[in-house]
N, C-alpha and C positions, 0 to 999 in steps of 0.2 A: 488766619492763613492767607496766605497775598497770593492772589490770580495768577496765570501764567501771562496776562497782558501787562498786568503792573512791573511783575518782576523784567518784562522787556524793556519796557520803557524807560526802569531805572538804571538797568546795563545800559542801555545805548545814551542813556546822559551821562555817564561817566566815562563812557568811547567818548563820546564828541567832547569832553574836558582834554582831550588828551592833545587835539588838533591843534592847543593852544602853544605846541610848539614849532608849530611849521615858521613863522615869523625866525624863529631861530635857526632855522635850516634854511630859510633864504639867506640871512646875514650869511652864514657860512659861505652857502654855494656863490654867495658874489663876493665874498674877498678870494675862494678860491681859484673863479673863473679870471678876475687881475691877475691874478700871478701866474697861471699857466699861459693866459692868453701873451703876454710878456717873456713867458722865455717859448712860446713855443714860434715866436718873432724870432726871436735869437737862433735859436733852432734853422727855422728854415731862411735867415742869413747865409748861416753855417755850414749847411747842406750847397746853397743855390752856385755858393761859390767854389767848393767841391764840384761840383758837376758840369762847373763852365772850364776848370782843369783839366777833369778825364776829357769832354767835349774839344778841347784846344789840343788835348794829347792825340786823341783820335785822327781827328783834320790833318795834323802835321802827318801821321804814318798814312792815312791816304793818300794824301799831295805827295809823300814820297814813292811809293809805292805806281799812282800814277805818272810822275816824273819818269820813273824805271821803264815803263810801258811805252810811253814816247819816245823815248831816247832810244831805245831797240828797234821800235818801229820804224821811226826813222835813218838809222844806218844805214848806210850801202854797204857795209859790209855784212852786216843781217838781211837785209833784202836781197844780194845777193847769192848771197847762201842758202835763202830759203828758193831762189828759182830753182838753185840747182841738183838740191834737194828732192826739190819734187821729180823734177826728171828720171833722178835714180829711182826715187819711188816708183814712178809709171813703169820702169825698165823693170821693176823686183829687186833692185840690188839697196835694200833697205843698210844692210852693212857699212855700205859707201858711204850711204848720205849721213850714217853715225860718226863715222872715221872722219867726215868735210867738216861736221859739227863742232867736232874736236877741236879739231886742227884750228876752226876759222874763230868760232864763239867763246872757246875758253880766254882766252886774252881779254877778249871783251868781259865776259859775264864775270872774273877775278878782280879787274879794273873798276866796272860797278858795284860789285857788293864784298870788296876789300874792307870798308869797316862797318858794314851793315851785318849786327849781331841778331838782326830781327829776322832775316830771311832764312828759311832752313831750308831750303832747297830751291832750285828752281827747272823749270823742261820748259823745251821746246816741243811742240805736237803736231805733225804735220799728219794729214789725212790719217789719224788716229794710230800712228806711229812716232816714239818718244825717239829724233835725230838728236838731241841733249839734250844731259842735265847734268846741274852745277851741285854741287857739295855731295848728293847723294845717287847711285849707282843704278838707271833702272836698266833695265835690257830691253832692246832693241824688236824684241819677239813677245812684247807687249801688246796687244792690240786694243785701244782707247777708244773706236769709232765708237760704240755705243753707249758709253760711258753717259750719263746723263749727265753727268758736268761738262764734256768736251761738247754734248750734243745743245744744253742752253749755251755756250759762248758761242758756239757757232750762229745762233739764232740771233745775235745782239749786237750791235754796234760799242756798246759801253762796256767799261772795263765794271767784269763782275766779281760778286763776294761771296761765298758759302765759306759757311760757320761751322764748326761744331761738326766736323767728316773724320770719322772714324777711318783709318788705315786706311785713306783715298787711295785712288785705282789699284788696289790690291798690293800695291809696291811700298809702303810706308808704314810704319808701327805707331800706333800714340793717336791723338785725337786732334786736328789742325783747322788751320784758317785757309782756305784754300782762293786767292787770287786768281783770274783769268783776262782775257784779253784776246780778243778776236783781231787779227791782222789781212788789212786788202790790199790788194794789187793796186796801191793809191800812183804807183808809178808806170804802171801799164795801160793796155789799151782796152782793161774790163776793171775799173775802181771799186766793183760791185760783188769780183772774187772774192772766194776767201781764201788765204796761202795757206796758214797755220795759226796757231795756237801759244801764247808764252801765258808758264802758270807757274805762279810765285806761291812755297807753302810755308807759312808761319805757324808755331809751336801756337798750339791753343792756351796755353799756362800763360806764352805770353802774355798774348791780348788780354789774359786775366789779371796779371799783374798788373798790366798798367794800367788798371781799374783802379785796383786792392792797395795802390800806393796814393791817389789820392783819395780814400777814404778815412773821414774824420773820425767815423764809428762803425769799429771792427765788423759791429753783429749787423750792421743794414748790407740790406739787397741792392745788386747797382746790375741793370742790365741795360743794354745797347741793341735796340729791336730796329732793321730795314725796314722799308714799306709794305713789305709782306707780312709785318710782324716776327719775322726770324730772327733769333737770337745771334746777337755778331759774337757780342761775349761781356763777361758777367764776372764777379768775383764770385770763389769756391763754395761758399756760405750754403748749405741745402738749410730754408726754413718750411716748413707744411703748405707754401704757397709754391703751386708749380710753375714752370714759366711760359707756357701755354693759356695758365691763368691770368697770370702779370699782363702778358700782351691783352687777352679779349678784355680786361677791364680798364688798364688804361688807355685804351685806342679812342675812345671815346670821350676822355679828358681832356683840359684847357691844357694846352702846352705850359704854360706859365700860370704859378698857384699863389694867390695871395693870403692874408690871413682869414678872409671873407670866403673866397670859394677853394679852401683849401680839402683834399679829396683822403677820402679813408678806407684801405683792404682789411680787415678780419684787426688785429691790434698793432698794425702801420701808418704812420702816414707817407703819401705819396706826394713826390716830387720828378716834374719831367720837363727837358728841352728839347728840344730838334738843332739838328745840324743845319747850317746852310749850303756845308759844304760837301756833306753825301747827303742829307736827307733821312739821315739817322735818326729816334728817339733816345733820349738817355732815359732811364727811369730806376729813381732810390727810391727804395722803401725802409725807412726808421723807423724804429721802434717807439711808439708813442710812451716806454716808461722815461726815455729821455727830458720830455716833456716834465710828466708827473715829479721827477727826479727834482727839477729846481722849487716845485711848489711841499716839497715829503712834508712838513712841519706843518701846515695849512692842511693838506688833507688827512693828516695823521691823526690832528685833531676833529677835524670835522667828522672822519670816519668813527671816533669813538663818541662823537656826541649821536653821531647816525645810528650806529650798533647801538647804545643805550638803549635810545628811543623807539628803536625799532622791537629792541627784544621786548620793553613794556609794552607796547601797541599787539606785539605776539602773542604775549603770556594773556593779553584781557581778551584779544580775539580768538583762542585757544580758549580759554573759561566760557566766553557765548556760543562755541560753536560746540563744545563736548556738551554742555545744558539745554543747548535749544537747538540750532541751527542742523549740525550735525545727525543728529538723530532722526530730521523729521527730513532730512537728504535720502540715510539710509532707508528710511518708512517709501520714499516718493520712489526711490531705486529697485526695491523690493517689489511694489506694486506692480512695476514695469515690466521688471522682468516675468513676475505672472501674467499679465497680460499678454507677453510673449510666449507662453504655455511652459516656462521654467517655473511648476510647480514645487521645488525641491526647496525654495525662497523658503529662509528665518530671520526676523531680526530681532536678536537677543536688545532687552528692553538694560540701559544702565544708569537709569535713576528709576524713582519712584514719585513722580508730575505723571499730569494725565497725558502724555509720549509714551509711558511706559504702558499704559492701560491701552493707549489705542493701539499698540504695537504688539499686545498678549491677544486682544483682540482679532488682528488681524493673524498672528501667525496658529491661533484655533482654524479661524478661515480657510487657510491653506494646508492643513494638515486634513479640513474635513473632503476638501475638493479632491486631492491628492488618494483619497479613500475611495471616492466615489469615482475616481479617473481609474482605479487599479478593478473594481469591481466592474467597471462597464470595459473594461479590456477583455478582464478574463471571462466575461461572460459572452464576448465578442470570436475569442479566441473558440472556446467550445462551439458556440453556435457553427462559424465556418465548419469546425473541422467534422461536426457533425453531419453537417451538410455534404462534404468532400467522400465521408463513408461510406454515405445512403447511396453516391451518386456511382462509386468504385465496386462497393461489395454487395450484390447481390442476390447472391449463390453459393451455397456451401460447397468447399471446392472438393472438400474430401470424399463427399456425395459421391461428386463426378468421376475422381479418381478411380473410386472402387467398380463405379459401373461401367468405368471406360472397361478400366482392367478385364472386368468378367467378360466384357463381348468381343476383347481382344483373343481372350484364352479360347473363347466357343469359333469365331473365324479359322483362329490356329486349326483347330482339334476336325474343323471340317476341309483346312488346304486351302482357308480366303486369302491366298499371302495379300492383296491389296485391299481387302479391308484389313486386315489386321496391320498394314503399314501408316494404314490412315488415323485407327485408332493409335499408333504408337505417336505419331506426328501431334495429334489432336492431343494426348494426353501429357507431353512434352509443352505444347503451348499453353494449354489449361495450366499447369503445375507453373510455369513464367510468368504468364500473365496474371492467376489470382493470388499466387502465394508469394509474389516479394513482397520481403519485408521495408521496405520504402514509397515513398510517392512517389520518389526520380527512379531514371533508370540509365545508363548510356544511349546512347542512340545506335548504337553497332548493337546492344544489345534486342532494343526496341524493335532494330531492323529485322534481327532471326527471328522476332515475336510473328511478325509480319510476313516474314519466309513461311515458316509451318503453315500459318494460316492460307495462303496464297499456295503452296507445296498441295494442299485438300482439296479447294476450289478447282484445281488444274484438274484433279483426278476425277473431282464429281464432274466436268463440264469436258472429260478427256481432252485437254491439253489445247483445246482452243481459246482461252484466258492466252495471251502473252503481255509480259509482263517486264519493264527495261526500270533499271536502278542507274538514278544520277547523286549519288550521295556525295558528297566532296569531301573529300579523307577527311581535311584537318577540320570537319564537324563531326567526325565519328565518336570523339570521346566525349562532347558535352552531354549533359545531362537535361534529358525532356520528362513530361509527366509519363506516369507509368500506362500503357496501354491506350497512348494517345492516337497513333494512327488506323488502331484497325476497325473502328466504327467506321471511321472515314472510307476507308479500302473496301467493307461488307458493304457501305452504302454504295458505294461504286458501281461492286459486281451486283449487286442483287435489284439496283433500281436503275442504275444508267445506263449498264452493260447488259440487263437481263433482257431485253431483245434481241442486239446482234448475238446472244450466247446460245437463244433458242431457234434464230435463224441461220444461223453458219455466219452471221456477216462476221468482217474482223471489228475481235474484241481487245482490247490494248489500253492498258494502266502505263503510268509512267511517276515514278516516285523518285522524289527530286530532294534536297537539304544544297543552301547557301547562306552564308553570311549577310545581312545589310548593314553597311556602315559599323562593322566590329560591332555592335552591339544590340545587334538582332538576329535571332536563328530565324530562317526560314525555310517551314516543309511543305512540299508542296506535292498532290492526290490529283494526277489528271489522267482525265478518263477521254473515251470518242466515243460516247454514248449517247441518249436519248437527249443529254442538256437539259435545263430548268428554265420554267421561262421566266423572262425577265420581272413579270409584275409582282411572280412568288420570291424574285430570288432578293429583292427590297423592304419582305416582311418574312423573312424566312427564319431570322434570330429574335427580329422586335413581336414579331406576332407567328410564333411558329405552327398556331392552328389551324392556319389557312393553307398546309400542304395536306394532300390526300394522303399521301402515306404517313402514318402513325409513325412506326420503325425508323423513318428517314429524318422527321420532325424528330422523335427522342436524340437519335445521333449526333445529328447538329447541336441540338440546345445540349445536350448534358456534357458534351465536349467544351464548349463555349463557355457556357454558367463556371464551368471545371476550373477551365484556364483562367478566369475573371476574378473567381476568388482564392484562385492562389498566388495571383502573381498582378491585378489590378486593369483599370478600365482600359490601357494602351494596347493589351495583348489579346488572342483569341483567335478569331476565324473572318477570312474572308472568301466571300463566294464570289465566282466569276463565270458565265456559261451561256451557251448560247444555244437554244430551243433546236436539237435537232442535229447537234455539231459534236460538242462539247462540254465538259464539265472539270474546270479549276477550281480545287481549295486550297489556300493557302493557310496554315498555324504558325501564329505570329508570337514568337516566345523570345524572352531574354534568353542572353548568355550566360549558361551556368558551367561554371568548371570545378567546381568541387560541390562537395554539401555544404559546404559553410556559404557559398553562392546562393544556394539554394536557402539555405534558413534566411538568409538575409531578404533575400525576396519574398519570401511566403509574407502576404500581406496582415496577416492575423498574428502576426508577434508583435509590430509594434503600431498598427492600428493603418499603415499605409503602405505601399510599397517601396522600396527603393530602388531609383532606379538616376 
């Protein structure tokens, strides 16, 4: 029988026989990279001179476009027009100055753009009022001033570009190139005025077209980016590359790409010029199958010499990895995850080599651990809850019931109405307090628990206990351990309070419920009593046999111990008091808002709290 070392050794010399054909995949890969490198020359010939076309087409409609701006600006008969324009404006007779517009600038504005097919409209804007416009109709009761296009030309000296405006200033339909042009008092005695406004609006399709007409290949992307990166305009083409993306990736590229530092987006290659005469980017993205296209024969073959070789190197690294490798992955995986306390780990053993023994082996392991993790829960689980019983129940209630009952009946039968209202009270609380059937309870309900008991104290102590409730509505309905506050309340009256009770002084509880941070209730038991002094009130939980009073010491610890093992170390009691003053407890409990809240938190179901 051959080792499991031997049988490795002889796999992997027949892996490494296989390497004997990389020699043949370089041959490939260099007669391939000739011929793509070769036509992807050609290629970006083909492109470069494409894009000094659009590039040259662009220049000429700025230079005209600019020429159109000078030529208006300088007329007298437009300078004129615009002094006296403005005049009517200052007067309010906005109407005039549209009626002078007419009359003086149609001749003019018909004359310039009589065979100019590019321009679809054109306005005048004078202090954010449209005095004309040429081909299309706006009214006069337009107001522009805040237009952020009329508000940057005003800012600027140079004749400006926005792209890509959706129904500019509310007066236009479609999607356009919108021209502008800030005009100064260059013939007055302030050069530094500003008069008005001429804003020329070109069809955005256009600007597209005259992309879309020198392109050599349909499917490439050709965009036209300002110095802000803004798209001027672009052919229709949507590919998965946005053009927000196009700009931030090639903003930081060589204007000019050679075949050495030629740049590449996701499956394009990129090519980009600049204008000298706006300071525009041009930028095409082809499709690098163009490329592959002149070499298909060369890599056609090389890809089935690749597939071949690849799927033999698959198929034998596929055999070592289901025999060896594979399995002893799953083994190392498994382990892990035990160590991560995911005791539920099998790994089914699928050969029979010593991997499958050490794998039966181990999954015995975890099936025994898994036994011993469920045995030490559940005996985890009883221990608490046994402890929780001893600490809740210990008094038979129906005892009680019955001898309330009888010394209610003898009170009645002799005319005690106030003992027999105390026995009714006390036997109402008894029957709340020991007979629910849960550990939680509401807190509105806990509170009447509290009432009754507090209802008897007043009567035995006639009515010198006063007693104020701060409960905050929206804690009424959570649910608290069952007969959580009233040790706290009888330690109050019986040990804080039981002097000013026997001296007349004022005696005064004040019982409080607030939220911490959404996910902490907080109740709070204060008294203006005798106070604890500080040195007791620092071993008062840790060491609770260092207070004199027994009764006071049970109170606190079996309240404390209570809340610790049902809900974990975070929660419980904190004392706060001052010798003579005062006396704060605080019960520090999560938020439970149903019982499934509550199961979840009872520390003894799954070994911890959650929280």
């Amino acid at each position: 029988m051959i080792s499991i070392k031997a049988k490795i050794h002889y796999q992997f010399f027949i892996y490494y026989l296989f390497l004997s054909v990389i020699p043949l995949l370089a041959l490939s890969y260099y007669s391939y990279y000739n011929i793509k490198t070769n036509a992807q020359k050609e290629l970006v010939n083909t492109i470069s001179f494409d894009m000094r076309q659009s590039q040259s087409s662009l220049d000429d409609l700025y230079a005209r476009f600019q020429k159109y701006m000078d030529i208006l600006s300088n007329s007298t008969t437009f300078y004129t027009f615009v002094l006296t324009a403005l005049g009517d404006i200052k007067h309010g007779d906005v109407q005039h100055a549209k009626y002078v517009g007419t009359m003086s600038l149609d001749p003019q504005f018909k004359s310039l753009f009589a065979t100019d097919d590019v321009v679809a409209a054109a306005l005048v804007v004078i202090d954010g009022r449209v005095v004309y416009s040429y081909k299309s109709f706006v009214s006069v009761t337009n107001d522009f001033k805040n237009n952020p296009i009329i508000a940057s030309t005003e800012a600027s000296p140079n004749m400006r570009w926005f792209s890509n405006q959706f129904a500019p200033f509310g007066a236009f339909e479609g999607k356009y190139s919108v021209i502008t042009k800030n005009i100064y008092n260059i013939m007055g005695n302030n050069p530094s005025e500003s008069l008005c406004q001429i804003i020329l609006l070109v069809n955005q399709q256009t600007m597209n077209d005259l992309l879309s007409n020198q392109i050599r290949f349909p499917d490439s992307i050709v965009r036209v980016l300002d110095t802000d990166n803004t798209v001027i305009a672009g052919n229709d083409h949507v590919f998965p590359i946005s053009d927000h993306r196009i700009a931030s990736m090639t903003q930081q590229l060589p204007l000019t790409q050679t075949l050495d530092n030629i740049s590449y987006i996701d499956n394009f290659f990129v090519l980009q010029n600049m204008s000298n005469v706006t300071n525009w980017r041009i930028v095409q993205l082809s499709s690098s199958k163009h490329v592959t296209e002149a070499s298909s024969g060369i890599i056609l073959f090389s890809t089935i010499l690749v597939i071949a070789l690849l799927m033999l190197m698959i198929l034998f690294s596929f055999f070592i990895s289901k025999e060896i490798l594979l399995p002893i992955k799953r083994l190392a995986n498994a382990m892990k995850k035990v160590g991560e306390m995911n005791i539920k780990m099998a790994v089914v053993p699928n050969s029979k080599n010593e991997i499958s023994q050490i794998a039966s082996g181990f999954n015995q392991m975890v099936e025994r651990i898994d036994n011993l993790f469920r045995q030490t829960i559940d005996i985890e689980r009883q221990k608490r809850k046994s402890e929780i019983d001893m600490l809740k129940y210990q008094i038979n209630p129906h005892f009680l019931y019955n001898t309330i009952n009888s010394i209610r009946f003898s009170a009645m039968k002799h005319k005690d109405e106030v003992t027999a209202q105390m026995l009714v009270t006390l036997s109402r609380l008894l029957r709340n307090t020991l007979s629910h059937p849960s550990n939680v309870i509401a807190l509105r309900e806990e509170m009447q628990n509290i009432q009754d008991y507090i209802a008897l104290q007043q009567l035995r102590y006639d009515s010198q206990l006063h007693v104020e409730y701060q409960i905050e509505e929206h804690t009424s309905h959570l649910l608290v351990p069952h007969m959580i506050l009233q040790p706290i309340v009888e330690n109050a009256i019986m040990h804080g309070l039981n002097h000013n009770l026997n001296t007349g002084a004022k005696a005064s509880i004040i019982l409080s419920s607030y939220l911490k941070n959404n996910t902490t209730l907080v109740l709070s038991v204060h008294d203006n009593g005798i106070g604890i002094a500080s040195s007791a009130i620092d071993h008062l939980l840790d060491h609770p046999s260092s207070m004199n009073s027994e009764s006071l010491r049970i109170g606190f610890v079996n309240i404390h111990k209570r809340i610790r093992l049902q809900y974990g170390e975070p929660y419980g009691i904190e004392i706060e008091s001052e010798a003579g003053s005062y006396t704060n407890v605080q019960i520090i409990l999560p938020v439970l808002n149903n019982m499934e809240d509550a199961d979840a938190h009872f520390i003894g179901e799954g070994g911890a709290s959650e929280r």
